[in-house]
C-alpha positions as CSV (number, residue, x, y, z in Angstrom):
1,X,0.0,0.0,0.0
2,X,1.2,3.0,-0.7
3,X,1.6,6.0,1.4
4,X,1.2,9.9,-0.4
5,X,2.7,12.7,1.1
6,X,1.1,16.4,0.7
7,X,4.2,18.8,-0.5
8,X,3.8,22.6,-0.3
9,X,5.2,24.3,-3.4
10,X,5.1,27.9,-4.8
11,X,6.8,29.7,-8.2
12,X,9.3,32.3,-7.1
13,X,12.9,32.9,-8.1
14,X,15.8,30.1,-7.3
15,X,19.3,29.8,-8.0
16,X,20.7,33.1,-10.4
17,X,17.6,34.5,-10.7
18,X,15.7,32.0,-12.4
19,X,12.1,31.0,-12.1
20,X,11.5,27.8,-10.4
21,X,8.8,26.1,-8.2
22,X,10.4,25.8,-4.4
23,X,9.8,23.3,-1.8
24,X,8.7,24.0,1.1
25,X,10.9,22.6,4.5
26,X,13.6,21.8,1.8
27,X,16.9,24.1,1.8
28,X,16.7,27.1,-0.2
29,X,18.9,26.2,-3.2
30,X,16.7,23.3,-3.9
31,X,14.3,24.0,-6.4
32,X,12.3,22.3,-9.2
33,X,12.8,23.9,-12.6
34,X,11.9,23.9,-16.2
35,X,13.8,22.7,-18.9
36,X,12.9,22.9,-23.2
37,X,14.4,21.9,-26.6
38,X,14.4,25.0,-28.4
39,X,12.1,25.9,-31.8
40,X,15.0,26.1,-34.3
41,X,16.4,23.2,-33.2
42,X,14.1,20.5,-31.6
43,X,17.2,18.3,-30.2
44,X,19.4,21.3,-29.1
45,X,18.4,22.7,-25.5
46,X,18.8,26.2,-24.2
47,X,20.8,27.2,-21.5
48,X,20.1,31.1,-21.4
49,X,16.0,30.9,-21.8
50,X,14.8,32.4,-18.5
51,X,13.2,29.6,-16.5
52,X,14.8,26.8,-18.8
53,X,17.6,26.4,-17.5
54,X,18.3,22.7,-16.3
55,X,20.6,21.1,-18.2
56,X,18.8,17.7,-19.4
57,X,21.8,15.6,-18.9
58,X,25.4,15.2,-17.1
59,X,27.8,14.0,-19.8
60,X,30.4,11.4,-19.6
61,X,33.4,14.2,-20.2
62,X,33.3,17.9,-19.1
63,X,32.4,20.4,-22.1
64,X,35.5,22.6,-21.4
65,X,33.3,24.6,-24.0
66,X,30.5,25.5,-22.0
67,X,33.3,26.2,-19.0
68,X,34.6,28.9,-21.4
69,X,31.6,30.2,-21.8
70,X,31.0,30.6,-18.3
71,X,34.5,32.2,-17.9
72,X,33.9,34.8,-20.6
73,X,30.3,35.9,-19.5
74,X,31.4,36.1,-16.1
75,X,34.8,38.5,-16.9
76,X,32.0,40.6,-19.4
77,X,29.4,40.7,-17.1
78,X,31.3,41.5,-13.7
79,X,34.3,43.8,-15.1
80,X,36.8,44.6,-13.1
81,X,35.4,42.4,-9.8
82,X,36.8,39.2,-11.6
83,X,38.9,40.5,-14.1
84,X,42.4,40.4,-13.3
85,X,44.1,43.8,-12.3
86,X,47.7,43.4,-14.4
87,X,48.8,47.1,-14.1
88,X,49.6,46.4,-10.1
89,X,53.5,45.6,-8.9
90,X,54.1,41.7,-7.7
91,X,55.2,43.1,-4.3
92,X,51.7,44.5,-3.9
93,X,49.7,41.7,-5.6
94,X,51.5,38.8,-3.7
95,X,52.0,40.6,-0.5
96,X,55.6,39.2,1.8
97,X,56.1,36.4,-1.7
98,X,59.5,36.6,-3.3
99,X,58.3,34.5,-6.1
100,X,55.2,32.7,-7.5
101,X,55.6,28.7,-8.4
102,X,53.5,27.5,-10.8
103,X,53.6,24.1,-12.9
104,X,53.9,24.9,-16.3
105,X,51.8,22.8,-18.4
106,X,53.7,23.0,-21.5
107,X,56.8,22.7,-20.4
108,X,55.8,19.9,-17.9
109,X,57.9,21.5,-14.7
110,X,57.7,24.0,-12.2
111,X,58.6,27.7,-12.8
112,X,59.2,30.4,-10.4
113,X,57.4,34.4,-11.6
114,X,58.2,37.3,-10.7
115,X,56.1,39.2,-12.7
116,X,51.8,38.4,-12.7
117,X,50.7,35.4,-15.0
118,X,46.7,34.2,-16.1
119,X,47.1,31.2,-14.2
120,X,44.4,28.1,-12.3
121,X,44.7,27.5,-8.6
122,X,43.6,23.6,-7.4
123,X,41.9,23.4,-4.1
124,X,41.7,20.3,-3.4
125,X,41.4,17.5,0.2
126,X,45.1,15.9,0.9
127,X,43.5,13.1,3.3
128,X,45.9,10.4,3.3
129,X,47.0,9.1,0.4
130,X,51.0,9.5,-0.3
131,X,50.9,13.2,-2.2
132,X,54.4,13.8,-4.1
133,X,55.6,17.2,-2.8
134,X,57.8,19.9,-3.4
135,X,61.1,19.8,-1.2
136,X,64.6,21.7,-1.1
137,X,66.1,18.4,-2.2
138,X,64.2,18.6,-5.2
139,X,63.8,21.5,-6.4
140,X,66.5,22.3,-8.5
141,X,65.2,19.1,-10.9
142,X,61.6,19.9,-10.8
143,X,62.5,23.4,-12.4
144,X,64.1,21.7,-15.5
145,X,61.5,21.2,-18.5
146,X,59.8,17.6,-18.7
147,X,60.4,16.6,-15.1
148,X,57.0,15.9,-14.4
149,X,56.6,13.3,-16.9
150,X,59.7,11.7,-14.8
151,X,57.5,11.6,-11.8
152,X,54.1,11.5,-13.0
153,X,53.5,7.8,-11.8
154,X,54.1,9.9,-8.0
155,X,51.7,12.5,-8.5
156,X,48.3,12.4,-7.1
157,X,45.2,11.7,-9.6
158,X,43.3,15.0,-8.7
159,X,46.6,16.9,-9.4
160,X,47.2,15.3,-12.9
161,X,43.7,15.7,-13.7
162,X,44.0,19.3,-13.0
163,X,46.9,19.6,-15.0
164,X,44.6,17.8,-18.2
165,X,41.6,20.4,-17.4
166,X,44.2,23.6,-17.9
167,X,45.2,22.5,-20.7
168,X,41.9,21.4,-22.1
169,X,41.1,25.4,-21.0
170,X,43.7,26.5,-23.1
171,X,45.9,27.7,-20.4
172,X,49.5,27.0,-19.4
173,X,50.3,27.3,-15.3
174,X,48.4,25.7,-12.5
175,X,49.1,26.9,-8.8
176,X,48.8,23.3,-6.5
177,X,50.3,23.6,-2.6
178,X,52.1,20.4,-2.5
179,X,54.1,21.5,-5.4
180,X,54.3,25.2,-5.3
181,X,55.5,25.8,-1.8
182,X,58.3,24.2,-0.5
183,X,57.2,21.9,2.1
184,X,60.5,21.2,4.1
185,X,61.3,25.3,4.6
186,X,59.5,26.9,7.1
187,X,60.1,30.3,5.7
188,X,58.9,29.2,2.1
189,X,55.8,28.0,3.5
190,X,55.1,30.9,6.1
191,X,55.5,33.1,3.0
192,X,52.8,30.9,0.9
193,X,50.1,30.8,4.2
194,X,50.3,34.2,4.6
195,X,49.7,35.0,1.1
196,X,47.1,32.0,0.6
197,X,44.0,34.2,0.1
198,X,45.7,36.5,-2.9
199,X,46.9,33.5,-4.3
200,X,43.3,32.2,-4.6
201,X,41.9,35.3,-5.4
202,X,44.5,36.2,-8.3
203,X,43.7,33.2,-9.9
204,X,41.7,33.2,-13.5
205,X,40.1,30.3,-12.4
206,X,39.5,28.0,-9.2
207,X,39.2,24.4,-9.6
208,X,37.8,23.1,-6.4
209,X,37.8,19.4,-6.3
210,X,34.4,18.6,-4.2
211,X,34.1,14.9,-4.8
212,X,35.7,12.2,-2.7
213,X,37.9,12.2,0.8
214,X,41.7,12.5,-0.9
215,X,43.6,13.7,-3.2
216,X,43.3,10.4,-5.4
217,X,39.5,11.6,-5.5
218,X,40.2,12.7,-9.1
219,X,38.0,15.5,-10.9
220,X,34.9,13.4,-12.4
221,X,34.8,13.9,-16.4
222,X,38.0,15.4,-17.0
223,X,39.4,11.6,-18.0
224,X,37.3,9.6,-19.8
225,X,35.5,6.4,-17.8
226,X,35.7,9.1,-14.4
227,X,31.8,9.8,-14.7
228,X,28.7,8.2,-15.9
229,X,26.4,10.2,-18.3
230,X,22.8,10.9,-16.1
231,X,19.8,12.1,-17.2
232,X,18.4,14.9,-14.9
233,X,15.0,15.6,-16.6
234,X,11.9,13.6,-17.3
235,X,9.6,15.2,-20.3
236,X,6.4,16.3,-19.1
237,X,4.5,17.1,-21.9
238,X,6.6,17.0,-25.6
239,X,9.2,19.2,-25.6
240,X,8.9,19.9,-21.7
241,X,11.3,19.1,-19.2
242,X,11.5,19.4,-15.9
243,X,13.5,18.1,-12.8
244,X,15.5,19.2,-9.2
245,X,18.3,21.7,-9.4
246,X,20.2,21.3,-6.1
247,X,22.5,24.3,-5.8
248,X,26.3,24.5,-4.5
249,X,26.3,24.9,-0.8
250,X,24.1,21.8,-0.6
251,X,25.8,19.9,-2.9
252,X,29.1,20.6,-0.5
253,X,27.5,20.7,2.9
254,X,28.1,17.0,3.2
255,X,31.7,16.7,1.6
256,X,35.0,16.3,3.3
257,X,36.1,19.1,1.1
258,X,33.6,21.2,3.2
259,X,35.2,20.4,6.5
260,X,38.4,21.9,5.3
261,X,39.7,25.0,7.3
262,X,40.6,27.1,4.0
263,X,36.9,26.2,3.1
């Protein structure tokens, strides 16, 4: 026998200003939305209609596509409060930092700026898996081109997945603690904590890698057989979608990630 449950709904705005029907007693990034194919091309769905918004399905692979897309609205839309200020000295961007290291993805090593690069920052859970990391004793080698490769087997699979997605971005360097800050000199390090929060915040981009309880977690879809393809709509009526968005603070109040003091 089956048991029905009233549920109190109502239409108001959700998640980026969108139109959706919200649940009452459920969190308030929860919401149930619309989603349509559009006229011009019945198989093609659209992702700026307001109120249709849901993406239909989760693909195997990330569409580095759509995540430039999302980059360049964001820098058009929101001007100089995520655009990158290059006019500024590297004293007074990176505050008490001699140097910035960054991995290089084309050269496959690490390089140490002193002048202000476009680059991606990984944040990212350690938890306990053995995480190859940057010391004085090897320093010198990790700066000489195509050392990575020599120690790629070493290297974490969230890190070298992060390395894939910048390049798949079309960008070069890739900020990662373990191999950016010298993690055997107290100085180097007490430099890099104290300038943590520019270092985030100068970044183009953040990668934050949400899923899992280490740093073997991976990122889901950036390799292919990481993620399965999921539908996240049901048709309603033909050409009428609809199903749950659940927005990011819910999605991360239940991660390890989230539990994180830099979080």
């Amino acid at each position: 026998m089956c048991e029905y449950r009233h549920v109190r709904v109502w239409w108001a705005k959700g998640l980026k200003g969108r139109w959706a029907y919200k649940i009452m007693g459920v969190s308030n990034d929860i919401g149930i939305c619309f989603g349509r194919r559009t006229a011009d091309h019945p198989t093609k769905r659209s992702e700026t209609g307001v109120g249709y918004w849901i993406e239909p399905t989760t693909r195997p692979v990330v569409d580095t596509a759509r995540m430039l897309r999302w980059i360049s609205s964001c820098e058009q839309m929101h001007g100089p409060e995520c655009g990158l200020t290059t006019h500024v000295a590297f004293s007074d961007a990176f505050p008490g930092l001699r140097l910035l290291r960054l991995i290089d993805t084309e050269a496959d090593c690490l390089v140490e700026k002193k002048n202000l690069e476009k680059y991606v920052a990984l944040s990212y859970v350690w938890g306990a898996v053995s995480n190859f990391r940057l010391t004085k004793a090897n320093r010198a080698a990790l700066l000489t081109p195509g050392s990575l490769e020599k120690v790629s087997h070493l290297l974490p699979k969230t890190i070298k997945d992060a390395i894939t997605l910048v390049q798949r971005l079309e960008g070069r360097y890739l900020w990662v603690d373990a191999l950016c800050l010298l993690q055997n000199d107290t100085e180097d390090l007490d430099r890099g904590v104290n300038a943590m929060d520019q270092i985030y915040e100068r970044a183009w981009l953040t990668v934050v890698a949400a899923c899992g309880h280490d740093a073997n977690a991976r990122l889901p879809g950036v390799q292919s057989g990481t993620r399965r393809a999921s539908r996240n709509t049901v048709e309603i009526k033909p050409g009428v979608e609809m199903g749950v968005v659940v927005g990011l603070d819910t999605l991360l109040k239940n991660s390890v990630y989230n539990s994180r003091a830099w979080t």
